[in-house]
NUTORDREN-397903 format. One record per residue (C-alpha): x, y, z; residue number from 1. Coordinates in steps of 0.2 Angstrom, whole numbers. Layout:
<nodes>
<node><c1>X</c1><c2>Y</c2><c3>Z</c3><resi>NUM</resi></node>
...
</nodes>
This chain:
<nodes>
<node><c1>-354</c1><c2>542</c2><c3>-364</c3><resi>1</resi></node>
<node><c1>-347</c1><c2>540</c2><c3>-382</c3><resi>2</resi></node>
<node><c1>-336</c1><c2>525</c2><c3>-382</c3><resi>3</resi></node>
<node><c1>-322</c1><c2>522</c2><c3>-396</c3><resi>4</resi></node>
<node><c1>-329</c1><c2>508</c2><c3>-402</c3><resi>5</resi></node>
<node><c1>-342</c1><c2>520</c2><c3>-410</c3><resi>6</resi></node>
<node><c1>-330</c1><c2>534</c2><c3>-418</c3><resi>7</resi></node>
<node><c1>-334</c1><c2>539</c2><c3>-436</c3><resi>8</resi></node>
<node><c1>-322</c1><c2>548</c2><c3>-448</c3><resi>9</resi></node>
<node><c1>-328</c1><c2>567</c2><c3>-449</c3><resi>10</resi></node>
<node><c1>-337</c1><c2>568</c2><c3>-431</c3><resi>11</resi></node>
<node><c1>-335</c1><c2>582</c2><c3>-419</c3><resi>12</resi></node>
<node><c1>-333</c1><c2>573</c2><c3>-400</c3><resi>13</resi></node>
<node><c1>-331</c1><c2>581</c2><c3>-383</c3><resi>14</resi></node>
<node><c1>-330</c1><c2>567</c2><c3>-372</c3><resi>15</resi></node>
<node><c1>-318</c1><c2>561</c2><c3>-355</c3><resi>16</resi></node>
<node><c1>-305</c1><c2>545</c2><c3>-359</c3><resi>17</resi></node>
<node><c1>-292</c1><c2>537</c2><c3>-350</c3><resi>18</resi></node>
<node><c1>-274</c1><c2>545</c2><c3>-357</c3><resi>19</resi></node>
<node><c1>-267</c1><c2>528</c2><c3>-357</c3><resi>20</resi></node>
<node><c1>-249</c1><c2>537</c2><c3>-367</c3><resi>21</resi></node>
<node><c1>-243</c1><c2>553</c2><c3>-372</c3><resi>22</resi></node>
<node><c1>-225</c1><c2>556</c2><c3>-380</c3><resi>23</resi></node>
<node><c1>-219</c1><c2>572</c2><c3>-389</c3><resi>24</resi></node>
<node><c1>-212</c1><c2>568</c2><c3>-406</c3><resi>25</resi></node>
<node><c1>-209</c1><c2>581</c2><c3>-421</c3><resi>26</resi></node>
<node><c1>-215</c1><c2>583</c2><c3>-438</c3><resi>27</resi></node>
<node><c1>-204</c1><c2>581</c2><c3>-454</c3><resi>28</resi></node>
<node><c1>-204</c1><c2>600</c2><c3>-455</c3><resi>29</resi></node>
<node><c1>-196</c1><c2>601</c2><c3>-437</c3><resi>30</resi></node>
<node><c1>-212</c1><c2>608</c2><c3>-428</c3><resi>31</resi></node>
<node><c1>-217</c1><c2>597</c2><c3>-413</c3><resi>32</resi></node>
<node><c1>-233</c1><c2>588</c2><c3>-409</c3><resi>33</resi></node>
<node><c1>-238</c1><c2>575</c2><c3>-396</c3><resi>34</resi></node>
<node><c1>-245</c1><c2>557</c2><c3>-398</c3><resi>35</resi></node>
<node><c1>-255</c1><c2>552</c2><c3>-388</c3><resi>36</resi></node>
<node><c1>-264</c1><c2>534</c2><c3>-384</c3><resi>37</resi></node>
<node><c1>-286</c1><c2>536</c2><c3>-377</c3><resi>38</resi></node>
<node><c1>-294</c1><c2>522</c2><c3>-369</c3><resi>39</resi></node>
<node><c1>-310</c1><c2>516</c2><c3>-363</c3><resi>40</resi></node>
<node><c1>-317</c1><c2>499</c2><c3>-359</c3><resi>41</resi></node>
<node><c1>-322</c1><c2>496</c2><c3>-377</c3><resi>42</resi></node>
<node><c1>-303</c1><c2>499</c2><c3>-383</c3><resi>43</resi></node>
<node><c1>-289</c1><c2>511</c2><c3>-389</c3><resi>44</resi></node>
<node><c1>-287</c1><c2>524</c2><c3>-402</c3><resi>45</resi></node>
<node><c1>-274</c1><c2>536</c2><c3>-408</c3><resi>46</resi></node>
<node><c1>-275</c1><c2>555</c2><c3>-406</c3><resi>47</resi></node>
<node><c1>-263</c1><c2>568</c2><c3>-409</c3><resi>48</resi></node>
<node><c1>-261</c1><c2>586</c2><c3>-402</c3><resi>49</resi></node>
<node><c1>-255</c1><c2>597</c2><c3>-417</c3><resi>50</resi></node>
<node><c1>-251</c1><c2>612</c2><c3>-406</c3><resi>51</resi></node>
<node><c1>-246</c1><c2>606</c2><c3>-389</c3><resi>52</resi></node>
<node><c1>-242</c1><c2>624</c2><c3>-384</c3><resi>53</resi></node>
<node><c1>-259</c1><c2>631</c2><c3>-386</c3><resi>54</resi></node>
<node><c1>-271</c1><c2>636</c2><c3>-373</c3><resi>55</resi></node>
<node><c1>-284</c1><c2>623</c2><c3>-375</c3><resi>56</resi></node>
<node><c1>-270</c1><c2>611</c2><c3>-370</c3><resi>57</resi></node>
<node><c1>-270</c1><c2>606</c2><c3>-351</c3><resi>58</resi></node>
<node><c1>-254</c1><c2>597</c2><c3>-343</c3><resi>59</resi></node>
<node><c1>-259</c1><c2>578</c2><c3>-342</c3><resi>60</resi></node>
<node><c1>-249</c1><c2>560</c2><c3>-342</c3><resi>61</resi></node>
<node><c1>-252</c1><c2>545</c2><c3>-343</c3><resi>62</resi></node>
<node><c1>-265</c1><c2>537</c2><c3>-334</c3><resi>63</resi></node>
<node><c1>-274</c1><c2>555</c2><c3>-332</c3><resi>64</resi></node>
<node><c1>-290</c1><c2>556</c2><c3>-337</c3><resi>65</resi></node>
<node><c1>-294</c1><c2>570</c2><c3>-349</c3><resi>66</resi></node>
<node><c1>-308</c1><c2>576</c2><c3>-357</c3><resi>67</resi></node>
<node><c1>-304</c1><c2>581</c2><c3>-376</c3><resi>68</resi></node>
<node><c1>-312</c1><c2>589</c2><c3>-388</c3><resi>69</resi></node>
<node><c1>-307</c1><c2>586</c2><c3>-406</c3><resi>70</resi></node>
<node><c1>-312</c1><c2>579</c2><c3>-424</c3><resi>71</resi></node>
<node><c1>-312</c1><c2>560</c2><c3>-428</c3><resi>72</resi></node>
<node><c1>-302</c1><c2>558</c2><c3>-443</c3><resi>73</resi></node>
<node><c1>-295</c1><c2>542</c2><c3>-452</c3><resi>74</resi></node>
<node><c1>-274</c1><c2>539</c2><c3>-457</c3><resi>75</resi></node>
<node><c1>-270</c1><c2>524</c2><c3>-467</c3><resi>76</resi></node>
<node><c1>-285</c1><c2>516</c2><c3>-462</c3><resi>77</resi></node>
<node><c1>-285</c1><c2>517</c2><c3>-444</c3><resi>78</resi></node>
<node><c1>-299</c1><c2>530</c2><c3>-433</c3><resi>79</resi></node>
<node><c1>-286</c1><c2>543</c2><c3>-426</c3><resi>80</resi></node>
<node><c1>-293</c1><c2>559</c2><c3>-416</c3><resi>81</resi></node>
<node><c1>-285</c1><c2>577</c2><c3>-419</c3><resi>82</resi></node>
<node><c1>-282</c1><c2>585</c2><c3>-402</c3><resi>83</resi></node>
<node><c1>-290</c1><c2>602</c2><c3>-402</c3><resi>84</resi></node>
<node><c1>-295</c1><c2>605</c2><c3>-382</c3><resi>85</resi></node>
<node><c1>-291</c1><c2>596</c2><c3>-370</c3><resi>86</resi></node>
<node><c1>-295</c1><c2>598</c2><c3>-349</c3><resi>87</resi></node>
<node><c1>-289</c1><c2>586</c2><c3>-336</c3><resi>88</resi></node>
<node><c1>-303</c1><c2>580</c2><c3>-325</c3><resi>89</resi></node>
<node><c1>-304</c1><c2>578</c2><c3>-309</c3><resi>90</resi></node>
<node><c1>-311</c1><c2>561</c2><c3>-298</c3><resi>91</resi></node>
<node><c1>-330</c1><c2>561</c2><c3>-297</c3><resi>92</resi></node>
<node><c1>-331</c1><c2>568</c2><c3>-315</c3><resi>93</resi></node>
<node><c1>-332</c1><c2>549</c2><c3>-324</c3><resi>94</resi></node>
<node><c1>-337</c1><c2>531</c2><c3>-317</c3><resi>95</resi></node>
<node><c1>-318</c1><c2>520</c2><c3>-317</c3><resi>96</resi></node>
<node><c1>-329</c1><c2>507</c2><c3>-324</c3><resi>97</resi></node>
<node><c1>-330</c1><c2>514</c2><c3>-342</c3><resi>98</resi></node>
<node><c1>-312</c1><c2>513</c2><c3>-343</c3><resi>99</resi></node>
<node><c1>-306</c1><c2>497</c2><c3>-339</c3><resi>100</resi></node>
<node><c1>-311</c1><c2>484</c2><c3>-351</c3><resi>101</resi></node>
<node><c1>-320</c1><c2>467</c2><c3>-341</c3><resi>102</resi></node>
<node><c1>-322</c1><c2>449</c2><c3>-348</c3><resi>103</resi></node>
<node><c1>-342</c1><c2>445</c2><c3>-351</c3><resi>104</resi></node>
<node><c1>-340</c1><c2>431</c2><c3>-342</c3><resi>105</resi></node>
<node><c1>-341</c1><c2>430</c2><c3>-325</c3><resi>106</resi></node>
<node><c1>-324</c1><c2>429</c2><c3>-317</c3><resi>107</resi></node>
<node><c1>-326</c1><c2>421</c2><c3>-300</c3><resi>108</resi></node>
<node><c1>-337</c1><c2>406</c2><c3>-310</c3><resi>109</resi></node>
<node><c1>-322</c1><c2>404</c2><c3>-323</c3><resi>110</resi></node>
<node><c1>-309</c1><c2>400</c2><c3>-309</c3><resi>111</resi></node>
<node><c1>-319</c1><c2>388</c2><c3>-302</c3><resi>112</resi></node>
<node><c1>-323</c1><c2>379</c2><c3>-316</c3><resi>113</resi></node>
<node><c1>-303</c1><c2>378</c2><c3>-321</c3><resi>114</resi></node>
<node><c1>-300</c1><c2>373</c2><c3>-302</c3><resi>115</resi></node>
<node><c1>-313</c1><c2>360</c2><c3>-308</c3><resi>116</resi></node>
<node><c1>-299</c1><c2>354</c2><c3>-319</c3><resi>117</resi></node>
<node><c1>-288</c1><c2>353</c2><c3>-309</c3><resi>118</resi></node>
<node><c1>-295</c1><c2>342</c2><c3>-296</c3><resi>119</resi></node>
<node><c1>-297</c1><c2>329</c2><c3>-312</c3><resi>120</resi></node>
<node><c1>-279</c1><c2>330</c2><c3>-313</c3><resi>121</resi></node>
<node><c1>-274</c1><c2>311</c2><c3>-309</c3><resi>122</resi></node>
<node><c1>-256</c1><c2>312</c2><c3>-308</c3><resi>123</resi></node>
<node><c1>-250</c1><c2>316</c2><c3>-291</c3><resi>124</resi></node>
<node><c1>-234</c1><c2>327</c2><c3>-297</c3><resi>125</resi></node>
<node><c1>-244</c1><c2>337</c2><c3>-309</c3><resi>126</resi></node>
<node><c1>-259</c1><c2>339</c2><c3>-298</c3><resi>127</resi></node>
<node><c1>-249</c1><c2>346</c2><c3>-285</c3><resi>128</resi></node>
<node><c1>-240</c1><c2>358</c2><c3>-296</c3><resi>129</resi></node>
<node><c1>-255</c1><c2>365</c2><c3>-299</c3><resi>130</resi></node>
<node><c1>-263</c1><c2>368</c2><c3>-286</c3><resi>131</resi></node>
<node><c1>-245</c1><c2>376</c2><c3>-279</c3><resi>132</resi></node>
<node><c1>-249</c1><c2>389</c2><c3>-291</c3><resi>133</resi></node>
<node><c1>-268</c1><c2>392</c2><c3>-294</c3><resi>134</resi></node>
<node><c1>-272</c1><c2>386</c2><c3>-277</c3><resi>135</resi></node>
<node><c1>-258</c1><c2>389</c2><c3>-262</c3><resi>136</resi></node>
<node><c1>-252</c1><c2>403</c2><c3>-271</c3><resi>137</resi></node>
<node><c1>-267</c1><c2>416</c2><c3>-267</c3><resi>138</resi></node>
<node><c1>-254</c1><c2>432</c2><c3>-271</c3><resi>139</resi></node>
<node><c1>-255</c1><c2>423</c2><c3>-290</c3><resi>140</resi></node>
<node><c1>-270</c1><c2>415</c2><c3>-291</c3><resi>141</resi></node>
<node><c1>-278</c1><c2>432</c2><c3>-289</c3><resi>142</resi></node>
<node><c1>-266</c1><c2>442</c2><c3>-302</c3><resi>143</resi></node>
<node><c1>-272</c1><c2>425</c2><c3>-314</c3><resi>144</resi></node>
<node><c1>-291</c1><c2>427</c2><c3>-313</c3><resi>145</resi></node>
<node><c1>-290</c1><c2>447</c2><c3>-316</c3><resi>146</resi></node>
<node><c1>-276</c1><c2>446</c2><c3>-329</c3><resi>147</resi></node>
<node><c1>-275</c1><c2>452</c2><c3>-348</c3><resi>148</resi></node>
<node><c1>-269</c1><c2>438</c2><c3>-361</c3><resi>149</resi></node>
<node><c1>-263</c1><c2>452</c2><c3>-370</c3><resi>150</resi></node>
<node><c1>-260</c1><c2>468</c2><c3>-375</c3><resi>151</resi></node>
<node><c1>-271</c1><c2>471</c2><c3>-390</c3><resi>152</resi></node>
<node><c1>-270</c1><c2>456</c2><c3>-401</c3><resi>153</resi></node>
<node><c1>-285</c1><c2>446</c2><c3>-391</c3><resi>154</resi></node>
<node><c1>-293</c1><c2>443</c2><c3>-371</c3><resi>155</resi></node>
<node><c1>-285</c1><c2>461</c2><c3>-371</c3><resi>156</resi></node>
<node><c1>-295</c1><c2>463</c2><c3>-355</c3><resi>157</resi></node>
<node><c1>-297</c1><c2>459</c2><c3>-335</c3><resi>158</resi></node>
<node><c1>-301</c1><c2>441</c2><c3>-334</c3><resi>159</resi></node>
<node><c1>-295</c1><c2>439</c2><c3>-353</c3><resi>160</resi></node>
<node><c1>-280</c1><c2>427</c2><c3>-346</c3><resi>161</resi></node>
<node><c1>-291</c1><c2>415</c2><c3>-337</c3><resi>162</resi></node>
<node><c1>-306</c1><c2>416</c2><c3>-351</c3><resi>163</resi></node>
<node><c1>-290</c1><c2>410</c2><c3>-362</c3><resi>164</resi></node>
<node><c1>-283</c1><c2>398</c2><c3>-353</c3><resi>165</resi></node>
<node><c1>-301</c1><c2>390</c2><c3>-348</c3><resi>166</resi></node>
<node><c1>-305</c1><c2>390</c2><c3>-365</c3><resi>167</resi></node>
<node><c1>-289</c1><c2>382</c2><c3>-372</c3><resi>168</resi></node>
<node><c1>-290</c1><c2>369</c2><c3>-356</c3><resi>169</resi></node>
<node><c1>-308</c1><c2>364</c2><c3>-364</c3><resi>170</resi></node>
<node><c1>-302</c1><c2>361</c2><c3>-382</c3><resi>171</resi></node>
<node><c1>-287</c1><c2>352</c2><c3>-377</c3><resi>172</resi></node>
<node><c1>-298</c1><c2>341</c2><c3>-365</c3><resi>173</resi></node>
<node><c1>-309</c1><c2>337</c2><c3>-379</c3><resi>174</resi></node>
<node><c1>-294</c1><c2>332</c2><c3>-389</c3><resi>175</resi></node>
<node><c1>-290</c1><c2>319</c2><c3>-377</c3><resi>176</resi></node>
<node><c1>-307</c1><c2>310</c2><c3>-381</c3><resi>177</resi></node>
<node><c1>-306</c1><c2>310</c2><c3>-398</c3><resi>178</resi></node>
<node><c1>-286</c1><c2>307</c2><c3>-396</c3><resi>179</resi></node>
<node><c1>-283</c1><c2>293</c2><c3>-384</c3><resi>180</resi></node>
<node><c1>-263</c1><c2>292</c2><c3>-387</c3><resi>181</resi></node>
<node><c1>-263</c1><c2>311</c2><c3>-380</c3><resi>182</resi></node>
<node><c1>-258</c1><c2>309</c2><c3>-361</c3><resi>183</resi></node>
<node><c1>-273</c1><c2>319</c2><c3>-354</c3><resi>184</resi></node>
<node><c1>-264</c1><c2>323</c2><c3>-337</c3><resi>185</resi></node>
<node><c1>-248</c1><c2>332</c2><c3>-347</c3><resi>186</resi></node>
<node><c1>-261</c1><c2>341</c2><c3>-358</c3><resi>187</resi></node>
<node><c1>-272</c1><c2>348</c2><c3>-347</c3><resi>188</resi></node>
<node><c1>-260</c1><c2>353</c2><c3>-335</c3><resi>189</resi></node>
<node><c1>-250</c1><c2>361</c2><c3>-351</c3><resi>190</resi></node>
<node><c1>-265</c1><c2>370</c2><c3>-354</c3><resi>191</resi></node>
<node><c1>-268</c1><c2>376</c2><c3>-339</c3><resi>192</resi></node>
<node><c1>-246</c1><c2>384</c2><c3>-337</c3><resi>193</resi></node>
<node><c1>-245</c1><c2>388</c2><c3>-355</c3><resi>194</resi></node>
<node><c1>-248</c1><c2>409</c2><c3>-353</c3><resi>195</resi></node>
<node><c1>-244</c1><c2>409</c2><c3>-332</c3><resi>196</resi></node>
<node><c1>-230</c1><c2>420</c2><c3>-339</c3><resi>197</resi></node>
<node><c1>-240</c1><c2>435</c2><c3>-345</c3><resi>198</resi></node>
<node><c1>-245</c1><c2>437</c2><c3>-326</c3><resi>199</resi></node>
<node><c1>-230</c1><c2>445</c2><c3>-326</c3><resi>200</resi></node>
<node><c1>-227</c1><c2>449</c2><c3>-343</c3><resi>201</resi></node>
<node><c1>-239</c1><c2>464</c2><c3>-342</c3><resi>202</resi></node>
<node><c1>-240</c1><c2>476</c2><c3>-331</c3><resi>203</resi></node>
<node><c1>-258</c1><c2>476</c2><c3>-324</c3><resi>204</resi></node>
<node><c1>-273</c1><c2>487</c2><c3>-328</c3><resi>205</resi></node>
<node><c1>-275</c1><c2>504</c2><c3>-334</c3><resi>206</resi></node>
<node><c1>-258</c1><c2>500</c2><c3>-340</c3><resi>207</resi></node>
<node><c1>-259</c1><c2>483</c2><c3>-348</c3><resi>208</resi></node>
<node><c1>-242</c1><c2>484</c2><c3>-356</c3><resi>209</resi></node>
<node><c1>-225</c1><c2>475</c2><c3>-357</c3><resi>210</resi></node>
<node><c1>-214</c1><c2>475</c2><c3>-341</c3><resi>211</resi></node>
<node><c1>-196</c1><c2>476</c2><c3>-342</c3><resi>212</resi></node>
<node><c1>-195</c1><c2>457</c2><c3>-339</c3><resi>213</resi></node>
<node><c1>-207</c1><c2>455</c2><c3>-352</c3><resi>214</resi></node>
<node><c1>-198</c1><c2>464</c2><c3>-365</c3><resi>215</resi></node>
<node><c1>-183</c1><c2>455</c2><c3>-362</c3><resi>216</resi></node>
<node><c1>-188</c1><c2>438</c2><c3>-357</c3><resi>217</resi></node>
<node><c1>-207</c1><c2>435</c2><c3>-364</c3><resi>218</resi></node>
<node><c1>-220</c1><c2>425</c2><c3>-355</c3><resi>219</resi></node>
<node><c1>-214</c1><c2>408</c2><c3>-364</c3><resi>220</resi></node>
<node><c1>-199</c1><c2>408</c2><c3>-358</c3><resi>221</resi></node>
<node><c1>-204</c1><c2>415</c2><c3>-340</c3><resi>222</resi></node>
<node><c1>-218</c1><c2>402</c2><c3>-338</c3><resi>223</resi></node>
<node><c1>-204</c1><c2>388</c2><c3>-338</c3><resi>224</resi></node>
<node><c1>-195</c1><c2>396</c2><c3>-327</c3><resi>225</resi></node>
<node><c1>-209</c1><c2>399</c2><c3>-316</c3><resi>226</resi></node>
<node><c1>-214</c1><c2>378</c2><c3>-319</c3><resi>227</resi></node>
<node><c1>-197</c1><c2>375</c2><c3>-314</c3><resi>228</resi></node>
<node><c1>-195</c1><c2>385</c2><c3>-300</c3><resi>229</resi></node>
<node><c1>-211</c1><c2>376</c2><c3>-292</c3><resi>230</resi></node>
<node><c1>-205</c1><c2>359</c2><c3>-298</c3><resi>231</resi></node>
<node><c1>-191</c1><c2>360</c2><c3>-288</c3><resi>232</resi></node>
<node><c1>-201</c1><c2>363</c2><c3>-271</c3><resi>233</resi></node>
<node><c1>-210</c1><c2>346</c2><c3>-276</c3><resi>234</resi></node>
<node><c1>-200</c1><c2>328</c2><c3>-267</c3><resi>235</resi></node>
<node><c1>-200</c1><c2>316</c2><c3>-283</c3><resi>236</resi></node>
<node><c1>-206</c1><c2>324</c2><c3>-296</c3><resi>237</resi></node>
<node><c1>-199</c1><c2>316</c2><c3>-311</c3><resi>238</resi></node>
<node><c1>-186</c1><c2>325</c2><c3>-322</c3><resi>239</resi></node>
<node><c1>-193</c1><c2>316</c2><c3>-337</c3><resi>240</resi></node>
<node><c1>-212</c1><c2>323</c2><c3>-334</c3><resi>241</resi></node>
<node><c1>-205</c1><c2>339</c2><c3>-330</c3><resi>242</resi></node>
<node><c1>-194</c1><c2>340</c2><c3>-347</c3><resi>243</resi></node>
<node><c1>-212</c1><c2>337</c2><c3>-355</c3><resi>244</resi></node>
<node><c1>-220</c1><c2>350</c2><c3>-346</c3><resi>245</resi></node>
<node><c1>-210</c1><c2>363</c2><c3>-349</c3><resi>246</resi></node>
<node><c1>-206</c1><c2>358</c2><c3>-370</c3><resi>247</resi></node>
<node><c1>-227</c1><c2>360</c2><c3>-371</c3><resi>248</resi></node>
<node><c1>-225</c1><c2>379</c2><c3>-364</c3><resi>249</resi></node>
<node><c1>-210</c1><c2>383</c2><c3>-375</c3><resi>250</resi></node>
<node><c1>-218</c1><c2>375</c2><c3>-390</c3><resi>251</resi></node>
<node><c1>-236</c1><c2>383</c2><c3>-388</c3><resi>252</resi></node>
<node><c1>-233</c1><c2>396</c2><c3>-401</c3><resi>253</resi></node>
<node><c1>-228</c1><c2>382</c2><c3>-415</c3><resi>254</resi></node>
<node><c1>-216</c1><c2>391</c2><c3>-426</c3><resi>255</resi></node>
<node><c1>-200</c1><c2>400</c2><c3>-422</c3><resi>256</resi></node>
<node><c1>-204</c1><c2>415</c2><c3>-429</c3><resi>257</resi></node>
<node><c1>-221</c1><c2>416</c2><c3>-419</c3><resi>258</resi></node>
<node><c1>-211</c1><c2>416</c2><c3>-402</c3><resi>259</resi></node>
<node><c1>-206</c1><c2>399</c2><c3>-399</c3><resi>260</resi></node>
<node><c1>-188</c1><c2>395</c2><c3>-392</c3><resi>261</resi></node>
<node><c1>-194</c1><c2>374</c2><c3>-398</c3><resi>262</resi></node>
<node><c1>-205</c1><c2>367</c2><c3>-412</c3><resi>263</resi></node>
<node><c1>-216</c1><c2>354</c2><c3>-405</c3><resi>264</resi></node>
<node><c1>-210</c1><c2>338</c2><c3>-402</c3><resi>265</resi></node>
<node><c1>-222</c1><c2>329</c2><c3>-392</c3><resi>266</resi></node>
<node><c1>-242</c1><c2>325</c2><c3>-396</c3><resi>267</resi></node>
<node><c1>-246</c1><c2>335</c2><c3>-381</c3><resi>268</resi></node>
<node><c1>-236</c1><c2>351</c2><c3>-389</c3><resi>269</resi></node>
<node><c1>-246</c1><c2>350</c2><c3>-406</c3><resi>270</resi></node>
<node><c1>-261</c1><c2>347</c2><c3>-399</c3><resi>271</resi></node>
<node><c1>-258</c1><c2>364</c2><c3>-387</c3><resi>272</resi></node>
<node><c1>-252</c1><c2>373</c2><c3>-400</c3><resi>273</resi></node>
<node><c1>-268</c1><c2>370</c2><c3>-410</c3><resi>274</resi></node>
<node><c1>-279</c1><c2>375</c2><c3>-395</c3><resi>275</resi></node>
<node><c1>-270</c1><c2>391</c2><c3>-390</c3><resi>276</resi></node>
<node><c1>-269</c1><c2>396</c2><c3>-410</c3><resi>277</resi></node>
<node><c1>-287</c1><c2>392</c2><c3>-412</c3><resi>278</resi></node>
<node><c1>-296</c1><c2>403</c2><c3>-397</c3><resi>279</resi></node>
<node><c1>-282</c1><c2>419</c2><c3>-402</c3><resi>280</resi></node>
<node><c1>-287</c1><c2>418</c2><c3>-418</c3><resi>281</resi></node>
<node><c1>-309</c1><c2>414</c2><c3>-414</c3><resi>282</resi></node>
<node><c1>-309</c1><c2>429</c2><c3>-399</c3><resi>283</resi></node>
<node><c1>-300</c1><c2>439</c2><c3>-412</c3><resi>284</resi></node>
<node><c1>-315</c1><c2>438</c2><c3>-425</c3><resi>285</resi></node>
<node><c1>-327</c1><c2>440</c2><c3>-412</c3><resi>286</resi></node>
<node><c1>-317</c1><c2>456</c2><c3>-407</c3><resi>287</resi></node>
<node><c1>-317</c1><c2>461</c2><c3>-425</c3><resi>288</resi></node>
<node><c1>-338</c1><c2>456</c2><c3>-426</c3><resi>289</resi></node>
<node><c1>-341</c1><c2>467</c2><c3>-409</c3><resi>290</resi></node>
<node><c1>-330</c1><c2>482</c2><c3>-413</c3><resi>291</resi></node>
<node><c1>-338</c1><c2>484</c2><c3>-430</c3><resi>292</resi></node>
<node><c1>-358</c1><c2>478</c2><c3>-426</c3><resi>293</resi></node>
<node><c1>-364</c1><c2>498</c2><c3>-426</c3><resi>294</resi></node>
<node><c1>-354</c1><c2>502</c2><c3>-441</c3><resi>295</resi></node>
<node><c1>-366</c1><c2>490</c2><c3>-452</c3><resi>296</resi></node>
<node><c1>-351</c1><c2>489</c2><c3>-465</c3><resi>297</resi></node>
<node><c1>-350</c1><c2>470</c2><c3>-474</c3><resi>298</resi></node>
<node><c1>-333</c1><c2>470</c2><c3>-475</c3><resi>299</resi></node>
<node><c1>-322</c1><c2>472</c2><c3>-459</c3><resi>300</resi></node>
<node><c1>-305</c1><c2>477</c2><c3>-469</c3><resi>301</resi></node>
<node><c1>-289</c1><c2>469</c2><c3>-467</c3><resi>302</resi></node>
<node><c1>-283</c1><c2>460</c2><c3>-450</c3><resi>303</resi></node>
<node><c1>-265</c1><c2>458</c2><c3>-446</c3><resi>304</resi></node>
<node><c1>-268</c1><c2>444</c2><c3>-434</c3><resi>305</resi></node>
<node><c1>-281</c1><c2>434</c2><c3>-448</c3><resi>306</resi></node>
<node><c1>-270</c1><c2>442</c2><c3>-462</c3><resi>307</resi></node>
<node><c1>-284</c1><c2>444</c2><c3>-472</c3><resi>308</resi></node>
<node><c1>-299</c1><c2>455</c2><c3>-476</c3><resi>309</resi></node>
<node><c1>-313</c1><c2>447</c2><c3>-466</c3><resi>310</resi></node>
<node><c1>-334</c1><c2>449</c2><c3>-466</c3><resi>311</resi></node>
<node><c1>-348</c1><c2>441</c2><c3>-457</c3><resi>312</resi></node>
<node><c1>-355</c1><c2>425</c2><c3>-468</c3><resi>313</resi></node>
<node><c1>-373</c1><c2>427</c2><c3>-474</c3><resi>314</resi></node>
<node><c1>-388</c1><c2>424</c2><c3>-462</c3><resi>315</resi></node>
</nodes>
């Protein structure tokens, strides 16, 4: 199979991909064309069907997949593909697994080291609130471990929400060694709740896009709500503790223009914000590193995340 990660400007490709989005949309001369959004497990790209009217154009949606013949072209910078052909296929004609982007890691190994974490939890309240969701709760835990963190930005993939969040919990538990003033309970717990929001945020995969809540609520802002909801079923739990909690979530993205209804005001907030902002921004150069490794080019080209223009240091 020719994945998208290998597309080059001015090939020829006749291949089968997931048709993750196709809206009609017209031209500036008033003639109509269709967008449309191909997937596989090694990421997205954007085609476009000139003549949507023609013969060589089966019906298809989204979620279809469709084999498409075409020309690999580039627009302002980006690998786009011109539509010329394009069939819909039917089940046995592909293998689902080359469609459906996977962490590396293994995901049933992941979980157990973050429940790992959570049995180090000392603090009665906080240990129990956890393991309300990633234990007792097996609807949730099982959504968490096969989740996306995101839709494209970085951990854009199954098992990218729990590679996240373990990777964050480590950073942040490292903090508390070098930081003794950090209250490691509150930390690691925060850590652990800080994206439980985007379980529901996105919609699950093929699909891995915004929900309706999601697009109107965000997973910061649903993640408290989810804390709080839990917190109440708890006898005792301290409103104090809870207020802390729940400031760390809503002040994970640092900055109010980044997303976050709060600024950090607590140790535990920074120090999360540092570890969240850190593994985004590290998983996104190592996306950047991977998607480009056949291309053999030394500089990758500007990245909106990194805004900068980014290449592997020398050997």
């Amino acid at each position: 199979m020719r994945f998208i990660e290998t597309l080059r400007e001015g090939e020829n490709i006749r291949e089968i991909y997931l048709c993750k989005q196709r809206t009609s949309a017209t031209t500036k001369n008033g003639k109509p064309y269709d967008n449309v959004i191909l997937q596989d497990r090694t990421g997205v790209v954007d085609a476009k069907i000139w003549d949507p009217g023609s013969m060589g154009i089966d019906d298809f949606d989204a979620l279809d997949y469709v084999e498409i013949t075409g020309k690999v072209t580039i627009f302002n910078g980006m690998t786009q593909v011109s539509i010329d052909r394009a069939r819909k296929v039917s089940e046995g004609e592909y293998d689902p697994a080359n469609y459906l982007p996977v962490s590396e890691k293994n995901i049933d190994d992941m979980y157990k080291e973050l429940l790992g974490y959570i049995a180090a939890v000392e603090n009665p309240y906080l240990k129990q609130l956890l393991s309300s969701f990633f234990v007792e709760d097996k609807e949730f835990a099982k959504a968490f471990a096969n989740h996306s963190a995101a839709k494209s930005v970085h951990h854009g993939f199954i098992g990218g929400l729990l590679e996240h969040t373990l990777s964050v919990t480590k950073m942040c538990d490292f903090y508390t060694t070098m930081y003794p003033m950090l209250n490691r309970d509150l930390l690691i717990t925060a850590a652990i709740c800080h994206d439980i929001g985007k379980v529901y945020e996105l919609s699950d995969f093929p699909v891995n896009d915004y929900t309706d809540v999601g697009q109107l609520l965000g997973h910061i802002v649903m993640g408290s709500e989810m804390v709080g909801e839990k917190v109440r079923a708890i006898d005792g739990f301290p409103k104090k503790l809870e207020n802390e909690l729940k400031h760390c979530i809503l002040a994970h993205h640092g900055e109010l223009e980044y997303g976050s209804p709060k600024k950090p005001a607590l140790a535990e907030a920074v120090a999360l914000n540092f570890a969240d902002n850190t593994d985004a921004k590290m998983e996104t150069i190592k996306e950047l590193f991977d998607s480009n490794a056949v291309k053999g080019d030394e500089w990758l080209g500007y990245n909106r995340l990194l805004d900068s223009n980014f290449r592997k240091s020398s050997k």
